[in-house]
Residue frames as a rotation matrix with the C-alpha (Angstrom) as fourth column:
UNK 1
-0.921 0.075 0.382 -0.69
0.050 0.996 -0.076 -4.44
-0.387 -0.051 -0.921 -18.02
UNK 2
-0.723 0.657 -0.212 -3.62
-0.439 -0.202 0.875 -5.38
0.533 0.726 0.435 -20.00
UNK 3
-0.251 0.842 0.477 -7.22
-0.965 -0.256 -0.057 -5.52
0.074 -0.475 0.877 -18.73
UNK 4
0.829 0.010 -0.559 -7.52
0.043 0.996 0.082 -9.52
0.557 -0.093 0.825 -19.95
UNK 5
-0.058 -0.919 -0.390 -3.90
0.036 0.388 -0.921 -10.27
0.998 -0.067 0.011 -18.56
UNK 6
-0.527 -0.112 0.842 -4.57
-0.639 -0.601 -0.480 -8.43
0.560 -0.791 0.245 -15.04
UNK 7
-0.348 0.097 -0.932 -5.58
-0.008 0.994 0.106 -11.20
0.937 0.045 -0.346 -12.03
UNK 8
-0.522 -0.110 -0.846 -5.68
0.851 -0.127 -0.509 -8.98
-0.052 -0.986 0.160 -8.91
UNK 9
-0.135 0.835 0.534 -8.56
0.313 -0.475 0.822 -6.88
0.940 0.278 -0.197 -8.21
UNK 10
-0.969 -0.009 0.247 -8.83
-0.209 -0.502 -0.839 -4.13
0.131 -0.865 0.484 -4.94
UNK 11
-0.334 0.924 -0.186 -12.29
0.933 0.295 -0.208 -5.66
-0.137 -0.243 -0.960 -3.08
UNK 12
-0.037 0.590 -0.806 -13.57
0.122 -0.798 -0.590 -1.81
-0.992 -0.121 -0.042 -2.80
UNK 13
-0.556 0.079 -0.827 -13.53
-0.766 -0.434 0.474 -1.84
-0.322 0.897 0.302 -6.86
UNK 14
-0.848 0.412 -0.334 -15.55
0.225 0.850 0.477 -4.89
0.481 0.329 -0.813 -6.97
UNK 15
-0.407 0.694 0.594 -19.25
-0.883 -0.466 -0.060 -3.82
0.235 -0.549 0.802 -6.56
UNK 16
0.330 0.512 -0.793 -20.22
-0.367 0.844 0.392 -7.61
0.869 0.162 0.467 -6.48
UNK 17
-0.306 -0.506 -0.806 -17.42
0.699 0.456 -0.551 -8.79
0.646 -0.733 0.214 -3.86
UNK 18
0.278 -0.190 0.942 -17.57
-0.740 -0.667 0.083 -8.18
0.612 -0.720 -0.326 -0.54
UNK 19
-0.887 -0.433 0.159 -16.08
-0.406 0.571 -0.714 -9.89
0.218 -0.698 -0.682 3.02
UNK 20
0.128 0.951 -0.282 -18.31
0.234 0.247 0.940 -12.52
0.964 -0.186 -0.191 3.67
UNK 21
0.473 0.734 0.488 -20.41
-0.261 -0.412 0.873 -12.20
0.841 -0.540 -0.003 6.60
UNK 22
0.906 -0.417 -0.071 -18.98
0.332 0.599 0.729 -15.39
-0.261 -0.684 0.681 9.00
UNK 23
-0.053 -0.965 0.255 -14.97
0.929 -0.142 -0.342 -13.53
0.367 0.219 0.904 7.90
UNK 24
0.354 -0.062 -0.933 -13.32
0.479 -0.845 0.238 -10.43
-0.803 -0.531 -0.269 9.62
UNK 25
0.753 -0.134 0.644 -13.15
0.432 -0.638 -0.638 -7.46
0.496 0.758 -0.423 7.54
UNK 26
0.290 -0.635 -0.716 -9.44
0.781 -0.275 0.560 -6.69
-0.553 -0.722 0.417 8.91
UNK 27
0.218 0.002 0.976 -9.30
0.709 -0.687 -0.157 -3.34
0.671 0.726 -0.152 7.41
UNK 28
0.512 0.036 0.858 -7.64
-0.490 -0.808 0.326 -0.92
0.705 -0.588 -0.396 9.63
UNK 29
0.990 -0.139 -0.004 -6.47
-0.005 -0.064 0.998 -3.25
-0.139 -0.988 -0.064 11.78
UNK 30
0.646 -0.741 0.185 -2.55
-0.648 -0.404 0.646 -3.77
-0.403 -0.537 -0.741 12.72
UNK 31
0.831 -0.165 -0.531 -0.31
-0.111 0.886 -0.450 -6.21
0.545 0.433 0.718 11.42
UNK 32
0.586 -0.746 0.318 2.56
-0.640 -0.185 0.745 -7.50
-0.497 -0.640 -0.586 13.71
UNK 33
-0.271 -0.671 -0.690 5.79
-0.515 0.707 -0.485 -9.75
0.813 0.223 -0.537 12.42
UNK 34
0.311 -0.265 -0.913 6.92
0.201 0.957 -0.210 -12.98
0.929 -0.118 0.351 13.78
UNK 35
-0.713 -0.638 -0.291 8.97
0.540 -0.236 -0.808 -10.65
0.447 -0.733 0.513 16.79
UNK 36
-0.041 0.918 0.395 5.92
0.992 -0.011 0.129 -9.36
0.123 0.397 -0.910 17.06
UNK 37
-0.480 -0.360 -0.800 6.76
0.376 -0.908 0.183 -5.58
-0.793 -0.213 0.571 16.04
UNK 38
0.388 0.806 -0.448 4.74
0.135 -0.530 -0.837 -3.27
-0.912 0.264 -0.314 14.05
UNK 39
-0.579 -0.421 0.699 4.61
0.703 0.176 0.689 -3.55
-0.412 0.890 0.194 10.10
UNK 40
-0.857 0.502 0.117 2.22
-0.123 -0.421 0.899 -1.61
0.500 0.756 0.423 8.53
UNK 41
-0.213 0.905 0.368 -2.17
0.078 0.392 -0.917 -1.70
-0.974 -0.166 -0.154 9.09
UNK 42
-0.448 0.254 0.857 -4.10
0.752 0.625 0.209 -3.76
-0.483 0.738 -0.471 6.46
UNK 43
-0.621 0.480 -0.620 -5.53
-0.426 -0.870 -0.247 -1.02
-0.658 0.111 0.745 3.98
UNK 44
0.516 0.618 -0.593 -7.46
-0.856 0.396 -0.332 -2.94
0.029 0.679 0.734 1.33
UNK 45
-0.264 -0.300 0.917 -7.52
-0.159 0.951 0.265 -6.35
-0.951 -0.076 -0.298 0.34
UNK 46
-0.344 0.170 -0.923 -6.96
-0.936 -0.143 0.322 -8.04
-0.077 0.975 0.208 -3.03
UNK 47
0.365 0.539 0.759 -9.18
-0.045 0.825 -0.564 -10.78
-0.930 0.172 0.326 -4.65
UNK 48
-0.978 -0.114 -0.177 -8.63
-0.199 0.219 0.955 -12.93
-0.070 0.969 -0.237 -7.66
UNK 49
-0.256 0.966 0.035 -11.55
-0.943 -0.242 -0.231 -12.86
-0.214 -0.092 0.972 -9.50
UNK 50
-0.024 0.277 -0.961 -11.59
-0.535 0.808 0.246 -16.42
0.844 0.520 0.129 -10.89
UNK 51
-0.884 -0.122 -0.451 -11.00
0.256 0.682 -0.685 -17.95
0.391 -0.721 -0.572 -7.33
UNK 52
0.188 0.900 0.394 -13.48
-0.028 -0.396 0.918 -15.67
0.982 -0.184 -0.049 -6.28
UNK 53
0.873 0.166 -0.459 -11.89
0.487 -0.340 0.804 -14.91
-0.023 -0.926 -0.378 -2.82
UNK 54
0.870 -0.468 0.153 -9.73
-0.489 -0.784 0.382 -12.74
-0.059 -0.407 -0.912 -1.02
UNK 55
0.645 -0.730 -0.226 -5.77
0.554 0.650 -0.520 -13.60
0.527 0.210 0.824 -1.42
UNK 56
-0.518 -0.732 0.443 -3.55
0.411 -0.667 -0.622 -10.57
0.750 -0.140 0.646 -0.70
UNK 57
0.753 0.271 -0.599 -3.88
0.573 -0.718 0.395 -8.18
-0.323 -0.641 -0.696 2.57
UNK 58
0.154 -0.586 0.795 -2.59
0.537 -0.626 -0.565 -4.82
0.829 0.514 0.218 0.92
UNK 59
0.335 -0.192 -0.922 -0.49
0.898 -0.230 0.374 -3.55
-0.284 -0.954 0.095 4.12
UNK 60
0.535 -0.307 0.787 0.57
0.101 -0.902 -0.421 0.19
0.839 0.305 -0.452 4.07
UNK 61
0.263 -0.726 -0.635 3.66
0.662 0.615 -0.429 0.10
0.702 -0.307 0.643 6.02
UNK 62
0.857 -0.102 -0.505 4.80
0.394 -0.501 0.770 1.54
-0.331 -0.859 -0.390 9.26
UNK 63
0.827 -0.536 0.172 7.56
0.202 -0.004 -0.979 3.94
0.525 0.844 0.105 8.53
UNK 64
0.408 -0.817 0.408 9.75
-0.704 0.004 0.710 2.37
-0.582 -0.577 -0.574 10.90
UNK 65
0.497 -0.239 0.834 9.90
0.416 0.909 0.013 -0.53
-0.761 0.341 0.552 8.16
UNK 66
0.937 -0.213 0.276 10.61
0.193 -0.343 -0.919 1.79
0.290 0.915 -0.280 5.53
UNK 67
0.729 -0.599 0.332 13.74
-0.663 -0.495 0.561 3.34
-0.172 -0.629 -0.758 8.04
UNK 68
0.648 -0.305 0.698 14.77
-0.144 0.851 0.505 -0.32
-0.748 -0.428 0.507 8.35
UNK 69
0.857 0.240 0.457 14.94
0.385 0.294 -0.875 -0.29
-0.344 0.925 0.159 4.31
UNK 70
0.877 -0.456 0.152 16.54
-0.211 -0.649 -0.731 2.55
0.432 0.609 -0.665 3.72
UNK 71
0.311 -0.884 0.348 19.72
-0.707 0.029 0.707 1.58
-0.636 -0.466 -0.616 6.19
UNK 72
0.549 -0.275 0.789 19.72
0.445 0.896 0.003 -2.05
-0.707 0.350 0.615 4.19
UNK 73
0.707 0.151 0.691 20.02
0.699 -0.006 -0.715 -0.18
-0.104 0.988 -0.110 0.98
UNK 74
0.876 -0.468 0.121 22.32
-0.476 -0.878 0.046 2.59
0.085 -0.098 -0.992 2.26
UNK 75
0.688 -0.574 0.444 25.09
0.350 0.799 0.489 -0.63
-0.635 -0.181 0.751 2.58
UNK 76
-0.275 -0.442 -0.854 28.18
-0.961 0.137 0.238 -0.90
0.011 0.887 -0.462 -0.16
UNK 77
0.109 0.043 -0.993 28.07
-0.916 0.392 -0.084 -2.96
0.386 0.919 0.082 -3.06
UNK 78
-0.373 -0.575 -0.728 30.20
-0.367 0.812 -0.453 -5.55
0.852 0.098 -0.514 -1.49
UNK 79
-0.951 -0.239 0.196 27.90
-0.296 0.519 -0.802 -6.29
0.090 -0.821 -0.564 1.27
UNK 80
-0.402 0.747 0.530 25.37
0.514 0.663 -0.544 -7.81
-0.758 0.054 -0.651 -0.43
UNK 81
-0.947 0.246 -0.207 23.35
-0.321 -0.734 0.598 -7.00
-0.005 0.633 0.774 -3.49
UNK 82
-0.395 0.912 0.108 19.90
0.470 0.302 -0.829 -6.68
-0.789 -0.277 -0.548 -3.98
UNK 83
-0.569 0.085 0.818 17.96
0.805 0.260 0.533 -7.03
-0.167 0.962 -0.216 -6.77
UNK 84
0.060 0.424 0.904 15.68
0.583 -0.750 0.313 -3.64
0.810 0.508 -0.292 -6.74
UNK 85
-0.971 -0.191 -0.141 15.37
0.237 -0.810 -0.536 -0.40
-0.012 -0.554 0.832 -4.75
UNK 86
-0.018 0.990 -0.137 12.17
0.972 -0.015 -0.233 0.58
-0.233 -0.137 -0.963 -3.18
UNK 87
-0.746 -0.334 0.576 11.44
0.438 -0.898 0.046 4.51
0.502 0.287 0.816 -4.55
UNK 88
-0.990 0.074 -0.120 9.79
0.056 -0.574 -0.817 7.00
-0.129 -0.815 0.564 -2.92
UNK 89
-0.259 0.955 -0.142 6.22
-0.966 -0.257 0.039 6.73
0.001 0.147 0.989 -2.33
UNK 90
0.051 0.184 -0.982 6.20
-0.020 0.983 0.183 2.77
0.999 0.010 0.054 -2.10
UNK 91
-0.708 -0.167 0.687 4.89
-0.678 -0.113 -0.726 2.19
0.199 -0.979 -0.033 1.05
UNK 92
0.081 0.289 0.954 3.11
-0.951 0.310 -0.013 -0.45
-0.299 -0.906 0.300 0.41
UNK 93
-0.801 -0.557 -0.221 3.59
-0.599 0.747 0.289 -4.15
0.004 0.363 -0.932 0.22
UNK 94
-0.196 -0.063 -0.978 1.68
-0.811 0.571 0.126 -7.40
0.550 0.819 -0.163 0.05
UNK 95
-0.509 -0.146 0.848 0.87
-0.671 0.685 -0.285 -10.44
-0.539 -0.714 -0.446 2.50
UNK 96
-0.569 0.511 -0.644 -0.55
-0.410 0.503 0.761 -13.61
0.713 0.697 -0.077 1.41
UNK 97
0.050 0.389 0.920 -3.21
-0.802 -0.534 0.269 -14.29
0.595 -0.751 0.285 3.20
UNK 98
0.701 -0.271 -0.660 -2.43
0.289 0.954 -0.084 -18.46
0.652 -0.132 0.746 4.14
UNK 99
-0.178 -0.794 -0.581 0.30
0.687 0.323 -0.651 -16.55
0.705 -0.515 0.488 6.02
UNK 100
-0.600 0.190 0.777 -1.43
-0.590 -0.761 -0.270 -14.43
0.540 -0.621 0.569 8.62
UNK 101
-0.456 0.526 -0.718 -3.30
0.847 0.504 -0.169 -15.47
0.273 -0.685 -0.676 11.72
UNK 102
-0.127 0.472 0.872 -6.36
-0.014 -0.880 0.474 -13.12
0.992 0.048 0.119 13.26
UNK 103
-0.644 -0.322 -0.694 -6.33
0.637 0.276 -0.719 -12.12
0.423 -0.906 0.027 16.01
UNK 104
-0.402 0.621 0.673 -9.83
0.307 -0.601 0.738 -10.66
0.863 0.503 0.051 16.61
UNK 105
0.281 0.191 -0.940 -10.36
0.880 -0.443 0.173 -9.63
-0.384 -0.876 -0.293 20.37
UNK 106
0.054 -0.608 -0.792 -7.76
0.187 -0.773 0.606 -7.26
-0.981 -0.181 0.072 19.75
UNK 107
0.940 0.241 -0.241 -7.97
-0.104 -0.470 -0.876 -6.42
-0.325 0.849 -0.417 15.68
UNK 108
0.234 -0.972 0.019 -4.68
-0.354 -0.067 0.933 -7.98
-0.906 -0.224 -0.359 15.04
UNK 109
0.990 -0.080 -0.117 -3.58
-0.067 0.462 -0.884 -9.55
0.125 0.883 0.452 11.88
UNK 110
0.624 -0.777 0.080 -0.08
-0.651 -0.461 0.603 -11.39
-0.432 -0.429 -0.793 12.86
UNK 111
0.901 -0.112 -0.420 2.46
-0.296 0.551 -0.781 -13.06
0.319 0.827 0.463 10.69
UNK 112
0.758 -0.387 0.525 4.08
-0.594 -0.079 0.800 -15.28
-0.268 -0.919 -0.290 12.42
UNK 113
0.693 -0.511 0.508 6.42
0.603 0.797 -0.021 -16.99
-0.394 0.321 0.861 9.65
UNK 114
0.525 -0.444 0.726 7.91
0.640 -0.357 -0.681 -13.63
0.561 0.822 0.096 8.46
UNK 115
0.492 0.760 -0.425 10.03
0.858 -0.342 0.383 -10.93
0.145 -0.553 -0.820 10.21
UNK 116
0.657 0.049 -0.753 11.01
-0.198 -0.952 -0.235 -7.06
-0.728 0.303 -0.615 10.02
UNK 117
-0.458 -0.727 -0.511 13.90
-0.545 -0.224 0.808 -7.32
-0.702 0.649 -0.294 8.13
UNK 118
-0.551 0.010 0.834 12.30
0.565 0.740 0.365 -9.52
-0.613 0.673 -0.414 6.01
UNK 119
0.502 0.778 -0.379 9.65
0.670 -0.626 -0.398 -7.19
-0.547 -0.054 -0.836 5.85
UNK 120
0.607 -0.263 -0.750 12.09
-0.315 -0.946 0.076 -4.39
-0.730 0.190 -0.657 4.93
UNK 121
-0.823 -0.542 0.167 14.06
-0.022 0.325 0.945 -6.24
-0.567 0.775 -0.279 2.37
UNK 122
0.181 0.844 0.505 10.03
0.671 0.269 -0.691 -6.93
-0.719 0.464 -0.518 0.59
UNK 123
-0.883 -0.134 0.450 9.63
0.426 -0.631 0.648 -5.11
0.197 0.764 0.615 -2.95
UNK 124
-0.428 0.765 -0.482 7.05
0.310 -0.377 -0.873 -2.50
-0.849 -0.523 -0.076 -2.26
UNK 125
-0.111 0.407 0.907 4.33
0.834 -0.458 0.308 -0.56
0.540 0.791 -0.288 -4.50
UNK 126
-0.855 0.512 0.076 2.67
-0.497 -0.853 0.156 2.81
0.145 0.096 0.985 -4.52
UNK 127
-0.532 0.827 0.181 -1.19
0.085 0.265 -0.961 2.71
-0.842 -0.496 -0.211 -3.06
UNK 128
0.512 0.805 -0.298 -3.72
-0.439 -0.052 -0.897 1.70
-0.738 0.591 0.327 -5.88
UNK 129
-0.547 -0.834 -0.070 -0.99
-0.641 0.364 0.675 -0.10
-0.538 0.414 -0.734 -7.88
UNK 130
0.966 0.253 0.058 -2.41
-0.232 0.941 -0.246 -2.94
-0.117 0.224 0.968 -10.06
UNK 131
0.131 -0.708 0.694 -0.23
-0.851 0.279 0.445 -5.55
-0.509 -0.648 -0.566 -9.40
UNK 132
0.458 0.346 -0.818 0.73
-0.806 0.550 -0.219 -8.45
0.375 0.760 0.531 -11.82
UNK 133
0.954 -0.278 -0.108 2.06
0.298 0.908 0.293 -12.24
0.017 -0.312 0.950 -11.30
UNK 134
-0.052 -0.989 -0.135 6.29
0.339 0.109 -0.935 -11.24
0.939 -0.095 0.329 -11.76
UNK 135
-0.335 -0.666 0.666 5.57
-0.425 -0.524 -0.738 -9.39
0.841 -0.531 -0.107 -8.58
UNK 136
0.844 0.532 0.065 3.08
-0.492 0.721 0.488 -11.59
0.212 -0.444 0.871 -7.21
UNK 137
0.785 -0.314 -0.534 6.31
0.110 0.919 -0.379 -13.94
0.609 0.239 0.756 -7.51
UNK 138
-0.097 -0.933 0.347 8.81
0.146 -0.359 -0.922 -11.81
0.984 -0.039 0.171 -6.35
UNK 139
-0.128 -0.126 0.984 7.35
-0.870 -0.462 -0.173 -11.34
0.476 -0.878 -0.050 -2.86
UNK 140
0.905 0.413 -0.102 6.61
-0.293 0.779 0.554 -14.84
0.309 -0.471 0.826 -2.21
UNK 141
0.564 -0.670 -0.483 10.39
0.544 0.742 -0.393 -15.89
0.621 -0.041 0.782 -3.01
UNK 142
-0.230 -0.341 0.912 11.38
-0.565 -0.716 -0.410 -12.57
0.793 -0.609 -0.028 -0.91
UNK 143
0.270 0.130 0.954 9.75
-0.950 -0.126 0.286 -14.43
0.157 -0.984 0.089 2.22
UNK 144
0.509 -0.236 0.828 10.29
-0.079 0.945 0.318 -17.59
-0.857 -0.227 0.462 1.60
UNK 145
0.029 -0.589 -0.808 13.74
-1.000 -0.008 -0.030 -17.26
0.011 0.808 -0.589 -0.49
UNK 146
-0.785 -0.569 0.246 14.49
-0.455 0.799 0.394 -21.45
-0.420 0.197 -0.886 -0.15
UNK 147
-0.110 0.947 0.302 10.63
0.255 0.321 -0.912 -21.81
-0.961 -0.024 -0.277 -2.02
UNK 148
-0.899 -0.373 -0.230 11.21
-0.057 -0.421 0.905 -20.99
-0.435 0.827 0.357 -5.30
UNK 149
0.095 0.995 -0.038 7.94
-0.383 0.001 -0.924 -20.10
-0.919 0.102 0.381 -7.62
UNK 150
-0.824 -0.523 0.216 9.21
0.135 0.190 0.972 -22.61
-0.550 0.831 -0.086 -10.96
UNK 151
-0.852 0.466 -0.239 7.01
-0.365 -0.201 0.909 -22.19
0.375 0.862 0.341 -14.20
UNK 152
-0.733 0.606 -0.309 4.61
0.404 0.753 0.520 -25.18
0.547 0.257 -0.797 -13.74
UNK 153
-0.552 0.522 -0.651 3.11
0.833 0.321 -0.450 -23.27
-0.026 -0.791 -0.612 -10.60
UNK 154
-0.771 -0.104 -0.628 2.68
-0.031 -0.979 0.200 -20.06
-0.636 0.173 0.752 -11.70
UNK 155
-0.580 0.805 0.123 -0.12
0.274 0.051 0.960 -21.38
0.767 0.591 -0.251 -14.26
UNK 156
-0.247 0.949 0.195 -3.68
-0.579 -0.306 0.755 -20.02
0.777 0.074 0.625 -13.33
UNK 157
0.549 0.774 -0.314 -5.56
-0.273 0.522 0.808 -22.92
0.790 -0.358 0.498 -12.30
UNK 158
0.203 -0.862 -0.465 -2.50
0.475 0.502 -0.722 -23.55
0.856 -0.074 0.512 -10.02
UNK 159
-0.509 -0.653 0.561 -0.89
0.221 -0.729 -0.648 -20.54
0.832 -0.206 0.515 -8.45
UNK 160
-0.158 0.644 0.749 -3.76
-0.832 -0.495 0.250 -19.79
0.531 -0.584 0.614 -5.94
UNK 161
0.799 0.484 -0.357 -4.26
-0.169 0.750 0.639 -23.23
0.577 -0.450 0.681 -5.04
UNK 162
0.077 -0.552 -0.831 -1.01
0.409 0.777 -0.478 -23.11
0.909 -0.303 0.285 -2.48
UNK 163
-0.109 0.208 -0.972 -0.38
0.976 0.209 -0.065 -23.54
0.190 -0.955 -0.226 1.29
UNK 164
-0.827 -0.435 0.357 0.16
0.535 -0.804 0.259 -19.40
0.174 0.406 0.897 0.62
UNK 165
-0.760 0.518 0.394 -3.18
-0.462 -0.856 0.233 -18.57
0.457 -0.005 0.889 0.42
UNK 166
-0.398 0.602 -0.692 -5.25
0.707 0.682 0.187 -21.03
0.584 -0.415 -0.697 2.25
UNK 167
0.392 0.889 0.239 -7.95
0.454 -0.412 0.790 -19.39
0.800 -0.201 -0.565 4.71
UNK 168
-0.357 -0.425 0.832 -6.23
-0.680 -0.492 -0.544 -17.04
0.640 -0.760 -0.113 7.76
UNK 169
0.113 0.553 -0.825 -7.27
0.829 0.405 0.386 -19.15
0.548 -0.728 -0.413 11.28
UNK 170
0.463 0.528 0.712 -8.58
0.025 -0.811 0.584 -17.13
0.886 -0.252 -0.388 13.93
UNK 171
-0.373 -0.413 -0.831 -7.14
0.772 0.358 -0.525 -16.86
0.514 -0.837 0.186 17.44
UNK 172
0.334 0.619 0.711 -8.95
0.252 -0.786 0.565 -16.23
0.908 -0.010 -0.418 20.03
């Protein structure tokens, strides 16, 4: 992907960006599903620069989720297809951040709208990935398959502005 074309930017490569002050830096912590079982902890976090904030929590997955995966995928044909295989070394995936709640006594980060299997059906990456908008798409309609992402929303000035990425709330 080209350097103009490219929208998603790891905060620790941005010497300008950082977590503001009044926001938890949930690096490190846990992430639980909806059931509230262990996905992955948050390893970096991605910003668009043009929004100028944080959007994505890059999760490096527990590798009971990966386990989960590999049974789905280990199916026959005729019980169900699925559009890609994760490959070795993808372990991690994606959250928007509109769908996570913090839980900051306890360093949680919990997503209560998604869960494991969803999780383990997700298209993963490889750590340091740059990441572009088809896959940006592809995990939204992964969690929320009856949401479809059509053309009109996918534009720039657009794409960032839904319920998706709105601010985490805190719980205390």
């Amino acid at each position: 992907m080209s350097e103009n074309n490219r929208k998603l930017y790891y905060l620790d490569d941005l010497s300008d960006y950082k977590v503001a002050s009044d926001d938890s830096d949930v690096r490190g912590w846990e992430v639980l599903d909806a059931e509230n079982r262990t996905v992955g902890t948050v390893d970096r976090l991605l910003a668009n620069k043009e929004t100028k904030k944080v959007v994505y929590l890059d999760i490096e997955v527990d590798q009971s989720l990966i386990e989960v995966g590999h049974e789905i995928y280990n199916k026959s044909a005729n019980e169900g297809a699925h559009e890609f295989m994760n490959q070795e070394g993808d372990n991690h995936l994606i959250i928007p951040i509109g769908l996570v709640k913090l839980d900051t006594e306890n360093k949680k980060v919990l997503t209560n709208e998604i869960d494991h299997t969803t999780f383990s059906k997700t298209k993963r990456f490889s750590k340091g990935q740059n990441l572009d908008r088809n896959y940006e798409v592809t995990v939204l309609e992964q969690y929320f398959p009856e949401n479809r992402v059509n053309e009109d929303d996918q534009l720039e000035d657009e794409f960032y502005n839904r319920q998706e990425f709105k601010h985490p709330r805190e719980e205390h």
